[in-house]
Jmol script that loads the backbone (N, CA, C; Angstrom):
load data "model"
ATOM      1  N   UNK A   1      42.558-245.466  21.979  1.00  0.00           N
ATOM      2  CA  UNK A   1      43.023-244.680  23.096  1.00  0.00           C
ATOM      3  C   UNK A   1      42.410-243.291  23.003  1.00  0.00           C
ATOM      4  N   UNK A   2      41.971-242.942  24.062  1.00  0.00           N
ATOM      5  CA  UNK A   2      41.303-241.104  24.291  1.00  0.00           C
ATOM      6  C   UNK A   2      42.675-240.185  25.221  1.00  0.00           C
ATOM      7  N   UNK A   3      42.046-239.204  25.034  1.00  0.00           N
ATOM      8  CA  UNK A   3      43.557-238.231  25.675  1.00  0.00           C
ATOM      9  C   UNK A   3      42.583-236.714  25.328  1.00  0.00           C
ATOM     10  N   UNK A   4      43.122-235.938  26.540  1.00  0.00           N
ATOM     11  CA  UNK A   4      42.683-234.773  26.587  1.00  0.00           C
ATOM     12  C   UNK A   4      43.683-233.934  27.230  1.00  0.00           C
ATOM     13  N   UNK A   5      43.777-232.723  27.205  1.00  0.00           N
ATOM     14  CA  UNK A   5      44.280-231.504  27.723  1.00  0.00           C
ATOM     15  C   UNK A   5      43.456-231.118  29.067  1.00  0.00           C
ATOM     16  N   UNK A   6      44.958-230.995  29.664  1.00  0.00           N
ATOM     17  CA  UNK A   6      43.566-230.371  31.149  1.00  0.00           C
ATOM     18  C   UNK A   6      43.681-229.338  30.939  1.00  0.00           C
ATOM     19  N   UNK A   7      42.434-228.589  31.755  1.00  0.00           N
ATOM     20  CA  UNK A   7      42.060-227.392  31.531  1.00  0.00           C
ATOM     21  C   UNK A   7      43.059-226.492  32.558  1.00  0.00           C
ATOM     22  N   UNK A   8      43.320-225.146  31.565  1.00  0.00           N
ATOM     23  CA  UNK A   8      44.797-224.211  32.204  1.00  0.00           C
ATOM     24  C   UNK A   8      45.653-224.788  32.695  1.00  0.00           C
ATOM     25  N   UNK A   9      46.431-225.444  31.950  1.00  0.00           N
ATOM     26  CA  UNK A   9      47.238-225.989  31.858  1.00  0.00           C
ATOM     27  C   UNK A   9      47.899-225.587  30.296  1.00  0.00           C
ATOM     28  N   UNK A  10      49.132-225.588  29.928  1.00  0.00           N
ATOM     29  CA  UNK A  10      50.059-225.065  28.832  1.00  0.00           C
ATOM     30  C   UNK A  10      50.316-226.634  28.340  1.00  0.00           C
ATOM     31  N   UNK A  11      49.978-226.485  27.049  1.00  0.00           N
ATOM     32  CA  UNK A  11      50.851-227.909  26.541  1.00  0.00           C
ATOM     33  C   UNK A  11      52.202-227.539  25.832  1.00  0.00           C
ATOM     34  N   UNK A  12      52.684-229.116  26.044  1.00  0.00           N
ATOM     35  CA  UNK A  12      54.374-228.539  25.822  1.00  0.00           C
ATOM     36  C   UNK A  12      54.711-228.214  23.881  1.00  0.00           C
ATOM     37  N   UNK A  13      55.541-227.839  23.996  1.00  0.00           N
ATOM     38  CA  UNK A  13      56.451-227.514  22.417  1.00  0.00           C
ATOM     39  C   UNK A  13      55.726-228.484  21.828  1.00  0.00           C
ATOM     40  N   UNK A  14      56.408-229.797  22.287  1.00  0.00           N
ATOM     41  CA  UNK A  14      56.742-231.118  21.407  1.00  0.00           C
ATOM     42  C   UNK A  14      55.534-231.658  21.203  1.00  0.00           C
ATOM     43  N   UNK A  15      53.787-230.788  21.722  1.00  0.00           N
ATOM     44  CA  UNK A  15      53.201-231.650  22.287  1.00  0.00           C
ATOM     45  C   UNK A  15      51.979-232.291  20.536  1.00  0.00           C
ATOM     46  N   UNK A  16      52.248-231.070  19.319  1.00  0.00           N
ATOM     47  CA  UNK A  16      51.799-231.822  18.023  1.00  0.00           C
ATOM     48  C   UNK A  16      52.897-232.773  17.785  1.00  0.00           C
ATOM     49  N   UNK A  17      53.647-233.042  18.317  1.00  0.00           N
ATOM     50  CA  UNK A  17      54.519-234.568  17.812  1.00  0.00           C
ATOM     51  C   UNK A  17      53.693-236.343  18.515  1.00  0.00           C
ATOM     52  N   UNK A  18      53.094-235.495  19.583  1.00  0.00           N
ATOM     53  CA  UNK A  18      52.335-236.691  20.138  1.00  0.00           C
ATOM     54  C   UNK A  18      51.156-237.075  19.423  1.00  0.00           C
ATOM     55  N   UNK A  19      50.227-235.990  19.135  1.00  0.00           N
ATOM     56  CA  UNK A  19      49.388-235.737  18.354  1.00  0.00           C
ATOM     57  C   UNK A  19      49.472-236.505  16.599  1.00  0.00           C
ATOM     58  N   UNK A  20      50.566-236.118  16.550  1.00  0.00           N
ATOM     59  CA  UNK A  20      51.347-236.779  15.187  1.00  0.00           C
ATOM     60  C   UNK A  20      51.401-237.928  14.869  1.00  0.00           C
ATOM     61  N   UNK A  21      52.060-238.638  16.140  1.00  0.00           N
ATOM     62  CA  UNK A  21      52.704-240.203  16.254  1.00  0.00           C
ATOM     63  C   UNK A  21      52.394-241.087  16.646  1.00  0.00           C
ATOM     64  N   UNK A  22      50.796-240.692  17.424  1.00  0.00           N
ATOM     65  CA  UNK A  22      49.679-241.794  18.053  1.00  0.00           C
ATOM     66  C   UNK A  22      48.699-241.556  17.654  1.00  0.00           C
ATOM     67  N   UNK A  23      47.798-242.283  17.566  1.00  0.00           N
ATOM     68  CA  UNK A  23      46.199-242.479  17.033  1.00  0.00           C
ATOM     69  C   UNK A  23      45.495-241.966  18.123  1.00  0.00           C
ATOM     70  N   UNK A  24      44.930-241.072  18.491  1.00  0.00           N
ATOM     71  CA  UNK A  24      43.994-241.118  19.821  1.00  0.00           C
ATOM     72  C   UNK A  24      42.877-239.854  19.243  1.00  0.00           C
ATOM     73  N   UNK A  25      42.039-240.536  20.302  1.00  0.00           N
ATOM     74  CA  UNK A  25      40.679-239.855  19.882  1.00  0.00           C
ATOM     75  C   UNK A  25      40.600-239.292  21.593  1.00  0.00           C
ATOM     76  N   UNK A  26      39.893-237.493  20.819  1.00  0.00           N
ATOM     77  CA  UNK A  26      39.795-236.586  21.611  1.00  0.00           C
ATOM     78  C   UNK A  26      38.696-236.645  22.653  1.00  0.00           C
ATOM     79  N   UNK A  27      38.673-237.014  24.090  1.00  0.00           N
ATOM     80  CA  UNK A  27      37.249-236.712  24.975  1.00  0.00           C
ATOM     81  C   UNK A  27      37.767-236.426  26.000  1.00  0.00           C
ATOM     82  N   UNK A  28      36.613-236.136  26.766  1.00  0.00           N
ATOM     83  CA  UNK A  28      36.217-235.535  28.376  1.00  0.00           C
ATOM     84  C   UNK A  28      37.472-236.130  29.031  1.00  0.00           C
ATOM     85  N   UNK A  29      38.454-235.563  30.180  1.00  0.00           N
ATOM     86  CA  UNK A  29      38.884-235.612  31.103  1.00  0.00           C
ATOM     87  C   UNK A  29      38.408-236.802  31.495  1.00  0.00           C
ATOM     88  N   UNK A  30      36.929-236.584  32.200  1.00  0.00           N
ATOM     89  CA  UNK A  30      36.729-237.566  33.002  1.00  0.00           C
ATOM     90  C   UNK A  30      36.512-238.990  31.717  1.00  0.00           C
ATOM     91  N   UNK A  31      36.084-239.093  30.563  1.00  0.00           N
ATOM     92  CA  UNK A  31      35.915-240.642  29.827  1.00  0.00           C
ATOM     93  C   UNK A  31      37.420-240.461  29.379  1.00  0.00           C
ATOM     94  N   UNK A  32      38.691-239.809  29.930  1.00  0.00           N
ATOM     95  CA  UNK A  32      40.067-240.703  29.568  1.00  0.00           C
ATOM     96  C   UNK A  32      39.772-241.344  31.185  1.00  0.00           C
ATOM     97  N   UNK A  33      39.874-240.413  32.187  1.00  0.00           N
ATOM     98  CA  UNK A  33      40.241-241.545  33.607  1.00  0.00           C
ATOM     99  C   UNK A  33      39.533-242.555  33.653  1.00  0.00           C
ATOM    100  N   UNK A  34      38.525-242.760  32.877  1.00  0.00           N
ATOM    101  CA  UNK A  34      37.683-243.899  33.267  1.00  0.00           C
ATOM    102  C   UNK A  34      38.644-245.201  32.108  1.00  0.00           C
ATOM    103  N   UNK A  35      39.417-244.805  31.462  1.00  0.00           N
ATOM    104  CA  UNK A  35      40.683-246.087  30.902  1.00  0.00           C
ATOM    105  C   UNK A  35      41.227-246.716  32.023  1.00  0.00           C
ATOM    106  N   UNK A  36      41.670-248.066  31.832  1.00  0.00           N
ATOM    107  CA  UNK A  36      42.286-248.985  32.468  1.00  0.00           C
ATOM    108  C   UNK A  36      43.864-248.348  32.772  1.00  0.00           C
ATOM    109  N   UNK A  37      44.459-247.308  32.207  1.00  0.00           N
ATOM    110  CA  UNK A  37      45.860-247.084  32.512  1.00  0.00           C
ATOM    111  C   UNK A  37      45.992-246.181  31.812  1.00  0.00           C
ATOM    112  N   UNK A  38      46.528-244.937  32.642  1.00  0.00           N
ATOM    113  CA  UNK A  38      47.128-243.708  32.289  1.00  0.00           C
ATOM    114  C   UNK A  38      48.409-243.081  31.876  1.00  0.00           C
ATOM    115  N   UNK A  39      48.812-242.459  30.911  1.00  0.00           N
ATOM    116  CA  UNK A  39      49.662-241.819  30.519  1.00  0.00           C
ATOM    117  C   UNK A  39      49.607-240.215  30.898  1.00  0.00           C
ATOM    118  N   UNK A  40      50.546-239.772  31.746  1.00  0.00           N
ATOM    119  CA  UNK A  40      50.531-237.822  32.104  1.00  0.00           C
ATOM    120  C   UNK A  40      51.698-237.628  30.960  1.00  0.00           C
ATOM    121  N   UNK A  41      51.192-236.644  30.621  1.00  0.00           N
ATOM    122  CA  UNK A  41      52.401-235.639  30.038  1.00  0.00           C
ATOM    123  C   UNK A  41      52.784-234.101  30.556  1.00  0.00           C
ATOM    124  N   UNK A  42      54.031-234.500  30.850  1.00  0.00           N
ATOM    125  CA  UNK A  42      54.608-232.807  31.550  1.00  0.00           C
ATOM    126  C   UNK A  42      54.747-231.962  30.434  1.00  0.00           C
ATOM    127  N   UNK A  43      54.198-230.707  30.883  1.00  0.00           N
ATOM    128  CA  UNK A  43      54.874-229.939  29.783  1.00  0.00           C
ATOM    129  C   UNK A  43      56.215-228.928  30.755  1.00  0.00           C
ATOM    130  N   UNK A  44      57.007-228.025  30.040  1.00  0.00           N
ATOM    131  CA  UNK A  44      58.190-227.444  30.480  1.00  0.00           C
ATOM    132  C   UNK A  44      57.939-226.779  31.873  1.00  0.00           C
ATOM    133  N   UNK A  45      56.821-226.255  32.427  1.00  0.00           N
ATOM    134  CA  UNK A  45      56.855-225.869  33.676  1.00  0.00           C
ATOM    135  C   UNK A  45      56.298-227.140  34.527  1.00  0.00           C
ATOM    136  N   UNK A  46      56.898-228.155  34.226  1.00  0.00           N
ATOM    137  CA  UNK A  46      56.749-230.141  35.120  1.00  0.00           C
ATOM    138  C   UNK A  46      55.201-230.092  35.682  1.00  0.00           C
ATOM    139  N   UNK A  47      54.149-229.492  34.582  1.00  0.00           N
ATOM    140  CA  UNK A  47      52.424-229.999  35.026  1.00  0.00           C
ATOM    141  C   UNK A  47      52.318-230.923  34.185  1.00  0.00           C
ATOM    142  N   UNK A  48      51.637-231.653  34.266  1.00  0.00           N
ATOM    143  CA  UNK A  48      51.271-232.918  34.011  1.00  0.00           C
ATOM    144  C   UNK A  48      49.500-232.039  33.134  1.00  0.00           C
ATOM    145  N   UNK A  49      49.944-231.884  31.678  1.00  0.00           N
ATOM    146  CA  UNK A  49      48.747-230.995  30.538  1.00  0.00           C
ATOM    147  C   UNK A  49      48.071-231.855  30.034  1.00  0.00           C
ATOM    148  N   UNK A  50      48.181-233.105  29.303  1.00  0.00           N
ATOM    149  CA  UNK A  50      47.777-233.995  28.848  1.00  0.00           C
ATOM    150  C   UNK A  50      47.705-235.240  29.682  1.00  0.00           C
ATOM    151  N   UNK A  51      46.606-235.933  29.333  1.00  0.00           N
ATOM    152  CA  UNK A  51      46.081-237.430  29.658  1.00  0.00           C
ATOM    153  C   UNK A  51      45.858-238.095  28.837  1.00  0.00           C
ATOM    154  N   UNK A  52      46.364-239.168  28.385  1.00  0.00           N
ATOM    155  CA  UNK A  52      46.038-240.620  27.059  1.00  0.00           C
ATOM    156  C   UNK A  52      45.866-241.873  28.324  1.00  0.00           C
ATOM    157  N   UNK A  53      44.593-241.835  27.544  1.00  0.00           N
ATOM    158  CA  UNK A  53      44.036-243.326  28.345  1.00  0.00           C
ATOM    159  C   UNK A  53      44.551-244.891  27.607  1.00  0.00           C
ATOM    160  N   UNK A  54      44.190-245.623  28.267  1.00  0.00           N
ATOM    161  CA  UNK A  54      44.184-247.196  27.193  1.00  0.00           C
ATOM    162  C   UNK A  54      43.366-247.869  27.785  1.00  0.00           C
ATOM    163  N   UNK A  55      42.796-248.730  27.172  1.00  0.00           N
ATOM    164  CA  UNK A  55      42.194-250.063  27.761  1.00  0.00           C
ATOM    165  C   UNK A  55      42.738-251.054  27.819  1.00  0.00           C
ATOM    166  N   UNK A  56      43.618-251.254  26.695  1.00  0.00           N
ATOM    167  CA  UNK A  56      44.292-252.795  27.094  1.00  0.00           C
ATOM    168  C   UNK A  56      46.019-252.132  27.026  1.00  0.00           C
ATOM    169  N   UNK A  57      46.286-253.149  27.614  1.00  0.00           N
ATOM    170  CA  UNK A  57      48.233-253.530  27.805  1.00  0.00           C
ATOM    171  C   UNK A  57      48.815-253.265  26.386  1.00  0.00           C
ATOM    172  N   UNK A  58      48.083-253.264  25.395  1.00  0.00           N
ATOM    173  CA  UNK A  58      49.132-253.234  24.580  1.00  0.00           C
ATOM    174  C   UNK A  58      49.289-252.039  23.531  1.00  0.00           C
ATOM    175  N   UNK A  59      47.709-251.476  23.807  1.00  0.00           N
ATOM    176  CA  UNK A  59      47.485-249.881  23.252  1.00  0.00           C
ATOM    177  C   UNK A  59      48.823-248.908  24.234  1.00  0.00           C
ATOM    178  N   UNK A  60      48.853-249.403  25.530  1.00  0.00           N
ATOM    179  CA  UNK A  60      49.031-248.629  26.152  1.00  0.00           C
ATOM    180  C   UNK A  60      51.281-248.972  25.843  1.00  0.00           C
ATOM    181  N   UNK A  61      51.350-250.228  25.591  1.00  0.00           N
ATOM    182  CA  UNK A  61      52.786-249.763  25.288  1.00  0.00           C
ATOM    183  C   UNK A  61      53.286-249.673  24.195  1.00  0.00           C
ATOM    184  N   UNK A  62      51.907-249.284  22.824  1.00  0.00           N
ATOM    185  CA  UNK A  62      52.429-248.692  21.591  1.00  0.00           C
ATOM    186  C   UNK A  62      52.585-247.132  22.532  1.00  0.00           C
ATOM    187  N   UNK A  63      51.575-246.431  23.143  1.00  0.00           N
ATOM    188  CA  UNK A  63      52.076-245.452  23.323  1.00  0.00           C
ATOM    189  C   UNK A  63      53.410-244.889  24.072  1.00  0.00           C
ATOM    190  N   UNK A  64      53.789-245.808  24.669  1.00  0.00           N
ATOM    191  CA  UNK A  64      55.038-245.406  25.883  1.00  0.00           C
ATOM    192  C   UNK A  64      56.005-245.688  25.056  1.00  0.00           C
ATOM    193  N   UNK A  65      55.763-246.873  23.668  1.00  0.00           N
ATOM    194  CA  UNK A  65      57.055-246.600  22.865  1.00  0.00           C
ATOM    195  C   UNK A  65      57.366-245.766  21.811  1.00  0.00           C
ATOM    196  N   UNK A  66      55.812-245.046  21.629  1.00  0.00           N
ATOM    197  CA  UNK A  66      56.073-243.826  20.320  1.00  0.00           C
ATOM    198  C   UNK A  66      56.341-242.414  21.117  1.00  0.00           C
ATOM    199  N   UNK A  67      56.554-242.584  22.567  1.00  0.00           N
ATOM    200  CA  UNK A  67      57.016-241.002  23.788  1.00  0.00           C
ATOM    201  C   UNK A  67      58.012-241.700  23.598  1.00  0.00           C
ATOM    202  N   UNK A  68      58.671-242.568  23.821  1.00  0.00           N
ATOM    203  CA  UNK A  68      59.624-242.793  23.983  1.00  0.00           C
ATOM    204  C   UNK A  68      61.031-242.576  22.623  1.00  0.00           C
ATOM    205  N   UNK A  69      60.345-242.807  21.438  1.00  0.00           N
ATOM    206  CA  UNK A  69      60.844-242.224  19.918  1.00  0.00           C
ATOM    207  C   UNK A  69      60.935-240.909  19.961  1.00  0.00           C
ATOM    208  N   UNK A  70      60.106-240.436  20.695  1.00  0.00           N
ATOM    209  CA  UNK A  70      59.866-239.010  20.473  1.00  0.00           C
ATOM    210  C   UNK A  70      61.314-238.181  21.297  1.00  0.00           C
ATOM    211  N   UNK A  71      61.686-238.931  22.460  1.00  0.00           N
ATOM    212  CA  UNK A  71      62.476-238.687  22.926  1.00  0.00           C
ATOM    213  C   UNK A  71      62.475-238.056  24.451  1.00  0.00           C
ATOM    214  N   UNK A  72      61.422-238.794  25.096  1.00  0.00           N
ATOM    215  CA  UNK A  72      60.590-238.120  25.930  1.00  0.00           C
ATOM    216  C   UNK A  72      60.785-239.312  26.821  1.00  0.00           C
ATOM    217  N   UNK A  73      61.014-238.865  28.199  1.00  0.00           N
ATOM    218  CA  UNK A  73      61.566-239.809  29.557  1.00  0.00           C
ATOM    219  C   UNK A  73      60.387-240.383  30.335  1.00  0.00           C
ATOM    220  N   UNK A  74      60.023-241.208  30.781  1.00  0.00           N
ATOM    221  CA  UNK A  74      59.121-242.244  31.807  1.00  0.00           C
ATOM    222  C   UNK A  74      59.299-242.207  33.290  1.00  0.00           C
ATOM    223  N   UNK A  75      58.967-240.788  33.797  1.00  0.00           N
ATOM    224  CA  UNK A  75      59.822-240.918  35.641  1.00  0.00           C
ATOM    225  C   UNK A  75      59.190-241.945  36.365  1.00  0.00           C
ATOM    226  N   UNK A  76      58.217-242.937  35.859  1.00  0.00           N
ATOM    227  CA  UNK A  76      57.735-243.808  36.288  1.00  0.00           C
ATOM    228  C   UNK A  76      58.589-245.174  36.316  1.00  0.00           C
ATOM    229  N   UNK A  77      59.107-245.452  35.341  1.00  0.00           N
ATOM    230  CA  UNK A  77      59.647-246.751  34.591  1.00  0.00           C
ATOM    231  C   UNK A  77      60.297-247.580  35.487  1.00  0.00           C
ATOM    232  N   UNK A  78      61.058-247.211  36.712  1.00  0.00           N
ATOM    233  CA  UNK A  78      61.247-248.065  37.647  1.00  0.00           C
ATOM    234  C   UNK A  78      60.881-248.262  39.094  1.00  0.00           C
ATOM    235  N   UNK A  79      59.178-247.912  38.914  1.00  0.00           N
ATOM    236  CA  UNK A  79      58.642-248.282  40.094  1.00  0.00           C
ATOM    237  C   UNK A  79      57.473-248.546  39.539  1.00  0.00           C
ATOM    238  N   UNK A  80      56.669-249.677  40.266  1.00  0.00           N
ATOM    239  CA  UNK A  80      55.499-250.169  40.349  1.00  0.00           C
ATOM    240  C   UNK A  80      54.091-248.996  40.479  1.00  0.00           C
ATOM    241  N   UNK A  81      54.415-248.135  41.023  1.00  0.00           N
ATOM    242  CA  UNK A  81      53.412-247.477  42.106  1.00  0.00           C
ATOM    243  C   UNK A  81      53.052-246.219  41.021  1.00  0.00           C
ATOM    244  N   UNK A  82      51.605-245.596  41.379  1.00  0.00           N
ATOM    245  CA  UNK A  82      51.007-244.944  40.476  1.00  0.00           C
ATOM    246  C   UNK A  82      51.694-243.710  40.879  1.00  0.00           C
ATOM    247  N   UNK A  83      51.470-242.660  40.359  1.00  0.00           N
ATOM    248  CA  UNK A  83      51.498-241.066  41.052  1.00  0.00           C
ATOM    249  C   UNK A  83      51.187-240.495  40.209  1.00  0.00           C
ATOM    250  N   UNK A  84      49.857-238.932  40.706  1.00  0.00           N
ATOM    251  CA  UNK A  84      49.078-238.286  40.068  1.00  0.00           C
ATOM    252  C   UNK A  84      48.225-239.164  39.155  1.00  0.00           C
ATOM    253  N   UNK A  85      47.684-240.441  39.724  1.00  0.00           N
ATOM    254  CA  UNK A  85      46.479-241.236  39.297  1.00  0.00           C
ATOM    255  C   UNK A  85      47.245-242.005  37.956  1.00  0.00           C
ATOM    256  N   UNK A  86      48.397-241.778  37.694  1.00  0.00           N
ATOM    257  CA  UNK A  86      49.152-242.035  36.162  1.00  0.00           C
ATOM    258  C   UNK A  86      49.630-243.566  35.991  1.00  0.00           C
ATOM    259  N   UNK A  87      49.974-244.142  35.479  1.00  0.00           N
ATOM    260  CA  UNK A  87      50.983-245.266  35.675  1.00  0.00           C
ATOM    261  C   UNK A  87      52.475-245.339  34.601  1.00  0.00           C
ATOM    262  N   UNK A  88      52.136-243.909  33.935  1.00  0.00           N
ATOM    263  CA  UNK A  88      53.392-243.732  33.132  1.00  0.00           C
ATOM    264  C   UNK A  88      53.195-241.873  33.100  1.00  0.00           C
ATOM    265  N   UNK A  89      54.471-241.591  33.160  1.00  0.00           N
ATOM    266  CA  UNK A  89      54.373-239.621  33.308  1.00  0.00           C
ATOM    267  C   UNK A  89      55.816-239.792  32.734  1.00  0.00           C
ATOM    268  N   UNK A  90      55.485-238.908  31.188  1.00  0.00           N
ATOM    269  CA  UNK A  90      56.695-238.707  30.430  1.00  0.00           C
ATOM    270  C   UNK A  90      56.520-237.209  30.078  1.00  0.00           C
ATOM    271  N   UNK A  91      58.600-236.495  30.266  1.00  0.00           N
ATOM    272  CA  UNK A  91      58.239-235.033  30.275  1.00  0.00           C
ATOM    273  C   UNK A  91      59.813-235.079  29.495  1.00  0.00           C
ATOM    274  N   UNK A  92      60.224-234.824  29.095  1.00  0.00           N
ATOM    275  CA  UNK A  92      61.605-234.254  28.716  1.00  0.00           C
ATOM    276  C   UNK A  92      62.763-233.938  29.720  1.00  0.00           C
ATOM    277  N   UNK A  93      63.791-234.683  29.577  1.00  0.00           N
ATOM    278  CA  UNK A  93      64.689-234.905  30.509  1.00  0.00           C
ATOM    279  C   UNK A  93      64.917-233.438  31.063  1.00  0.00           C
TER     280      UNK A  93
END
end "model"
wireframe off; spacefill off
backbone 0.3
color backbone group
């Protein structure tokens, strides 16, 4: 999995715990969107700072279950439908 910081944008508090608790390797904005399925992360003023890509289904729900340890909410989780290009956006309740 790749993941980057967008540019001016603030990452959150919690955001070396992600760093911590998933394996991901650092690149370009644009080579995370080019992953099969996106992860946003809000930081405290609700921007969406970080991007973790995946390629397959199952990279992608080690990560939604180590945000989810972390203690970090999915405003996605009960709808199908993308928003802000994402298919999972976890920020702190």
């Amino acid at each position: 999995m790749k993941t980057t910081l967008l540019e001016g944008k603030t990452p959150a508090h919690f955001d070396k715990h992600i760093i911590g608790n998933i394996l991901l390797d650092v690149a370009t904005e644009e080579e995370v969107r080019q992953h099969k399925m996106l992860i946003g992360v809000r930081n405290e003023a609700g921007e969406i700072y970080r991007l973790i890509g995946a390629a397959k289904l199952n990279n992608f729900m080690n990560a939604v279950e180590e945000l989810i340890d972390l203690g970090l909410v999915d405003e996605l989780q009960d709808t199908e439908e993308l928003r802000d290009g994402c298919d999972a956006i976890f920020s702190e309740e």
